[in-house]
NULO-163174 format. One record per residue: residue in one letter; x, y, z of N, C-alpha, C in turn. Coordinates in steps of 0.05 Angstrom, whole numbers, plus 5000, padded with zeros to 4 digits. Example, Ala and Ser with C-alpha at 12.3 -4.5 7.8 and 13.67 -1.06 7.14 Angstrom:
! residues 2
a526448865156524649105156526449345156;s525749555142527349795143525850015157;
! end
This chain:
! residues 89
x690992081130692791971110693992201094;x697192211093698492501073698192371044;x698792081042699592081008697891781002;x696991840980694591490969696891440950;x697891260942699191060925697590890907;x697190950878696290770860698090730847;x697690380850699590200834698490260799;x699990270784698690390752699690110738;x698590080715698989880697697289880671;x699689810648698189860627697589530610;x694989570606694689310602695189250569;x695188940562696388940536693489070513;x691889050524690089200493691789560497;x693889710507693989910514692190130537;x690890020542688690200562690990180594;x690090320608691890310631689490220669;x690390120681688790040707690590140730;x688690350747689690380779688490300800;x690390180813689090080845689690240864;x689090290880690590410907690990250920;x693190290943693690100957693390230985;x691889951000690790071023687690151024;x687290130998684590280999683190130978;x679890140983678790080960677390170939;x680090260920679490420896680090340875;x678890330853680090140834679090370803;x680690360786679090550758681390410740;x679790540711681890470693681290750666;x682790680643681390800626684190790602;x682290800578684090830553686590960551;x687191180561688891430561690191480582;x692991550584694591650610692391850620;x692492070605689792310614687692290626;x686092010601682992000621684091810645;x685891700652687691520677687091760703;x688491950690688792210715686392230714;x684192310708682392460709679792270721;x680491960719678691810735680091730761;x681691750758683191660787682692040817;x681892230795681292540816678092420815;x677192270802673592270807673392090836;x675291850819675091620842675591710875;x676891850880678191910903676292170911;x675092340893672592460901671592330915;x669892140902667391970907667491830936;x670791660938671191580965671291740988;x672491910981672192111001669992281011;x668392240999666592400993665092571020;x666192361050664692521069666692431091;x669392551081670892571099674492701080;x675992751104677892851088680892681067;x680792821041682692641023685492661042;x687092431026689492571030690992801011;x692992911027693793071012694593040984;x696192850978696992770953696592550946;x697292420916695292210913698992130885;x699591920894702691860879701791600856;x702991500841703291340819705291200814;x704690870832706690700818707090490801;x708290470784708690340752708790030763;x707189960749707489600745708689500707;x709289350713710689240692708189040686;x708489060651706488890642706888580646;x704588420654705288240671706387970650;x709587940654709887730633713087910627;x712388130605712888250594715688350604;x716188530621717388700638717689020621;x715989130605714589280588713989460613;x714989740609713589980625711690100611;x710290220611707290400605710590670597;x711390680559712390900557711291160568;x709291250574708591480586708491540615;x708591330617708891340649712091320662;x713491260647715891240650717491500665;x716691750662718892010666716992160675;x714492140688711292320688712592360716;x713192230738713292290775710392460778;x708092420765705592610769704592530801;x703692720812702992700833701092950841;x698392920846696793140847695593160880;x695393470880695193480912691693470917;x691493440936688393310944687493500971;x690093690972689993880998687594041013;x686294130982682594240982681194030980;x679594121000677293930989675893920979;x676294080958673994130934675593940912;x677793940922679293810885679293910858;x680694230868680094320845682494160818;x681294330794683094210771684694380766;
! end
């Protein structure tokens, strides 16, 4: 697999939730930041005894109802490479 796709969404208490798609990965967390930073554990962990993909992309869901983007996620295109397999930071 070159690229994992998590669908992102911020839910209405503010905290944000990723799924991947395709795969079964699921995390969430308070913060765009701790978002990134559980979504490089999560994909550790699955991977754990075999190889990531190289990159790992982020796509925005609209708050459901709403049509409300996650302002931070709006202009980010973050995309982190998964190339090592160590994952570094």
């Amino acid at each position: 697999m070159r690229e994992l796709v998590f669908e992102v969404m911020q839910e209405a208490d503010g905290g944000y939730t990723a799924e991947a798609l395709g795969e079964r990965i699921f995390t969430q967390a308070d913060s765009w930041n701790e978002l990134k930073a559980n979504v490089r554990e999560a994909v550790r962990g699955f991977y754990f005894d075999s190889t990531a993909p190289a990159s790992v992309r982020f796509s925005q869901k609209a708050l459901e109802g709403s049509g409300a983007w996650a302002p931070s996620l709006r202009d980010s295109g973050w995309i982190v490479g998964f190339a090592n397999p160590t994952l570094k930071r």
